[in-house]
C-alpha positions in Angstrom: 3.5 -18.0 -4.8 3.4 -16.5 -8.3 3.0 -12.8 -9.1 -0.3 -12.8 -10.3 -1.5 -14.3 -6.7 0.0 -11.8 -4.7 -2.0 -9.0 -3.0 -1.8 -5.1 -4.7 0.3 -4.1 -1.0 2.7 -7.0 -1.5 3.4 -6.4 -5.3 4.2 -3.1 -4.5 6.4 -3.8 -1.7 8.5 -6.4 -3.9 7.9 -3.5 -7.1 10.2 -0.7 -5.1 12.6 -3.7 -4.1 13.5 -4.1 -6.9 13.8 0.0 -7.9 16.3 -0.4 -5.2 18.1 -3.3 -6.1 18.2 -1.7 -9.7 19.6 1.5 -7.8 22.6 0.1 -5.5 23.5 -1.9 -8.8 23.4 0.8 -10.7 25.2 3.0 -8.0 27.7 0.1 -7.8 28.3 0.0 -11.5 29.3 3.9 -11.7 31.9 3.6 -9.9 33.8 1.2 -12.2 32.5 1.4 -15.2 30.5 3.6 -17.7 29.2 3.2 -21.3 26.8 0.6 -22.1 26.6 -1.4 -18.9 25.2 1.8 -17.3 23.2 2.4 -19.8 20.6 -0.6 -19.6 20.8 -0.2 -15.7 19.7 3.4 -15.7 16.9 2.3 -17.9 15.8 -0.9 -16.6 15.9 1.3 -13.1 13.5 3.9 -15.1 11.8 1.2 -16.4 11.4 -0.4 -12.8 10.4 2.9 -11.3 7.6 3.6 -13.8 6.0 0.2 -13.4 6.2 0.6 -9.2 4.3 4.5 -10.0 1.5 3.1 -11.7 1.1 0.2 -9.3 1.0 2.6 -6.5 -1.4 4.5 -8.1 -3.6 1.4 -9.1 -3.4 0.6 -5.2 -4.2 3.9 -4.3 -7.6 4.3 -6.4 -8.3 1.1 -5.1 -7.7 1.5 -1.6 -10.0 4.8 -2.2 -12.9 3.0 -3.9 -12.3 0.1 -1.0 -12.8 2.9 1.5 -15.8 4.5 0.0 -17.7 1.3 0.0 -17.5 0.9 3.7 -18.1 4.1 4.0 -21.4 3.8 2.6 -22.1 0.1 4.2 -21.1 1.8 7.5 -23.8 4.8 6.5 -26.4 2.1 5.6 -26.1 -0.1 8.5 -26.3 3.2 10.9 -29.4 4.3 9.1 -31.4 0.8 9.6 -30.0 0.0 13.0 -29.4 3.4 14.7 -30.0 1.9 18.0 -27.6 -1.1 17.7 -24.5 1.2 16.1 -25.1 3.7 19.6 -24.8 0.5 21.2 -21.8 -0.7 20.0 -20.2 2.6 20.0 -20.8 2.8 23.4 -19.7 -0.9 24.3 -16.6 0.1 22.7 -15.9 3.8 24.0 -16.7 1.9 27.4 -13.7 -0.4 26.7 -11.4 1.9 25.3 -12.3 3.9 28.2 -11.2 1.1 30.8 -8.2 0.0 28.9 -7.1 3.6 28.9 -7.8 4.3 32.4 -5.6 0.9 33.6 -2.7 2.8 32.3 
């Protein structure tokens, strides 16, 4: 699977992965040594770490416009079939209901 096919959740999962990898590296690499090598981990772990914040961010704006849209389906699907959306509500608090009582 290549980057560009993977879903905004699973880029940012493998996004902070690699912040972490870049961090235990960079942790590891202190202890040794210091100078130049630390240098380019420290900013490729900046670098890293930027990327993953504005990814999160993209997912989060996206995840909210997601949300308001089925918001507003849900709001227009209530308003034409009022009857149908008690009835389901009901099926469901009905099962809920039963499943909770079993317990």
């Amino acid at each position: 699977m290549t980057d560009n096919t993977l879903q905004p959740k699973d880029k940012l999962v493998a996004d902070l992965k690699v912040v972490v990898a870049d961090a235990e590296e960079l942790l590891a690499a202190t202890a040794h040594s210091t100078g130049e090598k630390v240098a380019e981990l420290r900013e490729r772990l900046q670098d890293n770490l930027r990327s993953a914040r504005h990814r999160l961010a993209d997912a989060e704006a996206a995840l909210r416009e997601r949300t308001r849209e089925v918001a507003k389906a849900t709001d227009h699907y209530v308003h034409e079939h009022p009857w149908k959306a008690i009835g389901v509500a009901a099926g469901i608090g009905l099962l809920v209901g039963m499943l909770i009582g079993r317990r």
